[in-house]
N, C-alpha and C positions, 0 to 999 in steps of 0.2 A: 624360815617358815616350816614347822612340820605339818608337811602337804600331807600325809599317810591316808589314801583313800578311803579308809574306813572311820576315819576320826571325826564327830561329828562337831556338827556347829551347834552352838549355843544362841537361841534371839533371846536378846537383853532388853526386854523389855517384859512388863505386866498386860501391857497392851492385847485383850484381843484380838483386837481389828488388826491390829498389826501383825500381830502370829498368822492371821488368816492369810493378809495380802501377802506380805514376805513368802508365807510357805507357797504360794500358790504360783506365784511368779517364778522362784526357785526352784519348782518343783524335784525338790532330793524326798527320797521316802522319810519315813516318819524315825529311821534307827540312824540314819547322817541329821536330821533338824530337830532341836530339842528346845523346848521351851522352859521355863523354871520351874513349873507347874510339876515337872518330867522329874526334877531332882530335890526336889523342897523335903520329900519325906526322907531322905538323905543327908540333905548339905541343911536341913533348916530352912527358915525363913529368908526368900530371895532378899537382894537388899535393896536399897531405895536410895538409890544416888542424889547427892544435891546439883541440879545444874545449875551450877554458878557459873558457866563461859560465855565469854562474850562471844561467842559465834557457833553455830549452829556445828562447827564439826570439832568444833571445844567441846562439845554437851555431849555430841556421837562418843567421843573419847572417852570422857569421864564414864561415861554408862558402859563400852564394851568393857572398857580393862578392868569396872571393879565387880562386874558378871564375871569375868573370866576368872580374877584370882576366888571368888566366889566358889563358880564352876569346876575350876582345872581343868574348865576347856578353851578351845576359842570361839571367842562370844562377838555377835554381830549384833550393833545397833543402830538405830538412826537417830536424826532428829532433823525436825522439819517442822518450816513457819510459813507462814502467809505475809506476803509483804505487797503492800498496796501503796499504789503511787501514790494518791492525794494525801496521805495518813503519814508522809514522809518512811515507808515502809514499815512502820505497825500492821501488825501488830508481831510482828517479824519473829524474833528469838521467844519472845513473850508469848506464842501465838497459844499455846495450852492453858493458861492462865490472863488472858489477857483482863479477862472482868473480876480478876481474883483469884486466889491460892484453891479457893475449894469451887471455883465455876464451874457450870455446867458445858456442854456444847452449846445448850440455848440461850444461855448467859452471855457465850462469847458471840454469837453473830448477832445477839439484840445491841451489844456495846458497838459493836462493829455499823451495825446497818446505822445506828444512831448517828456515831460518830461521822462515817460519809453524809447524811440527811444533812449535817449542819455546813458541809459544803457545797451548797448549789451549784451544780452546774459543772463542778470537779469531773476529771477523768477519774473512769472508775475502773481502771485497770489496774489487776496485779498477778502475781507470778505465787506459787506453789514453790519451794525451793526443800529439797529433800536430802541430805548427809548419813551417806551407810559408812561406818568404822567398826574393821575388823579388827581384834586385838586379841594380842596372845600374851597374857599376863597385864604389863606395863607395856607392850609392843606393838605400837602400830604395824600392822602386815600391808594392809592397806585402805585405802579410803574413796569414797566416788561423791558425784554430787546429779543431782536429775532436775530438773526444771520443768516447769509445763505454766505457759503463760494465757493468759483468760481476763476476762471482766466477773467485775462484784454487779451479781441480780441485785435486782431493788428488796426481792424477800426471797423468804426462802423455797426452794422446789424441791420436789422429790422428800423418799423415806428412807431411802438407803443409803449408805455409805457410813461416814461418822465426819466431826470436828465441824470445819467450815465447809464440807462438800456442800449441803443445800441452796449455798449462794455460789460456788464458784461454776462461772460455766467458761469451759477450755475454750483457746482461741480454733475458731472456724468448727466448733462444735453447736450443736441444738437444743443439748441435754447437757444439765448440770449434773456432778458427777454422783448426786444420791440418784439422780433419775437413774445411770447407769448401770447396765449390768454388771458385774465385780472384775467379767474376764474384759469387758472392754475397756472400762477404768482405768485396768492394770497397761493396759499396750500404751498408754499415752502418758498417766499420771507420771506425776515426779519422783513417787516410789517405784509405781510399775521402770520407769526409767532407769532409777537409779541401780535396782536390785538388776535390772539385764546389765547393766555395764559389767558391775558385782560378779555376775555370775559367769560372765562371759571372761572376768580376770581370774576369780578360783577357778572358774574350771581349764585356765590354760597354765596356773598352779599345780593343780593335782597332776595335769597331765606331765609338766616335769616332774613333778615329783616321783610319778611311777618309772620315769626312764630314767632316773639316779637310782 
């Protein structure tokens, strides 16, 4: 891995929301975390990876390493599903798309609250499951996973957040995670989680890195 403290990351994704949380959680200034937004008038049009893998840190892969060769840098993605017990974990890898290739957020939890409705009585437990891959070219450097476990609300609450946030409410939590505020979201969520594992391994990367 070239640790070189000055060499920034790349987040591999189009994602907003995701720029937002990732930077926020990671908190590196704005000249170490670079978004594609940062290099498009440069490198062109970011690309648009097919996620064809069967699992969640299949998908993380394919998106860092073809950001990276992209970028010529190293490019960090995620990828993260909702998986609910009753639903046989549906809407799981699928979870961006689950009502269709061009869904909305409100497309996905009207198919979702449906789909639980037609199981009476069903546990309506499920889990957040989040996959950060680092990649330097073709190179896995490394990879983490974060979890945050909750029940599916009957509807949806709250204004903030994005995806399935307005139905999922965290275990031994009050507030669903649009009710929340971004920085409390971040301490429990499965991003917020995964990106401190993330950051707590590069930063004990760079730090060798400075002492070679």
């Amino acid at each position: 891995m070239n640790s070189q403290p000055d060499r920034p990351l790349l987040i591999a994704s189009g994602n907003t929301n995701k720029h937002r949380e990732i930077s926020q959680a990671l908190n590196l200034s704005g000249s170490r975390l670079l978004t594609p937004r940062d290099l498009e008038a440069d490198r062109g049009p970011a690309p648009d990876p097919q996620e064809n893998g069967a699992t969640l840190l299949e998908n993380a892969i394919i998106k860092a390493s073809e950001f990276s060769r992209w970028s010529g840098l190293m490019s960090l993605a995620d990828d993260t599903g909702l998986f609910v017990d009753a639903l046989d974990g549906d809407p799981g890898i699928y979870s961006a798309r689950y009502a269709g290739e061009n869904a909305t957020f409100a497309d996905n939890i009207e198919k979702l609250l449906e789909q639980l409705a037609e199981k009476e009585g069903a546990s309506r437990a499920a889990h957040f499951s989040c996959v950060l891959a680092l990649c330097d070219g073709d190179e896995v450097i490394l990879s983490v996973e974060g979890r945050c476990q909750g029940i599916i609300t009957e509807s949806p609450r709250g204004e903030g957040g994005f995806g399935y946030d307005p139905i999922f409410l965290p275990q031994g939590a009050e507030l669903t995670f649009s009710q929340m505020a971004p920085e409390e979201k971040n301490r429990i969520s499965h991003r917020g989680l995964a990106v401190q594992q993330f950051s707590q391994l590069y930063g004990a990367a760079i730090s060798e890195g400075e002492k070679s």
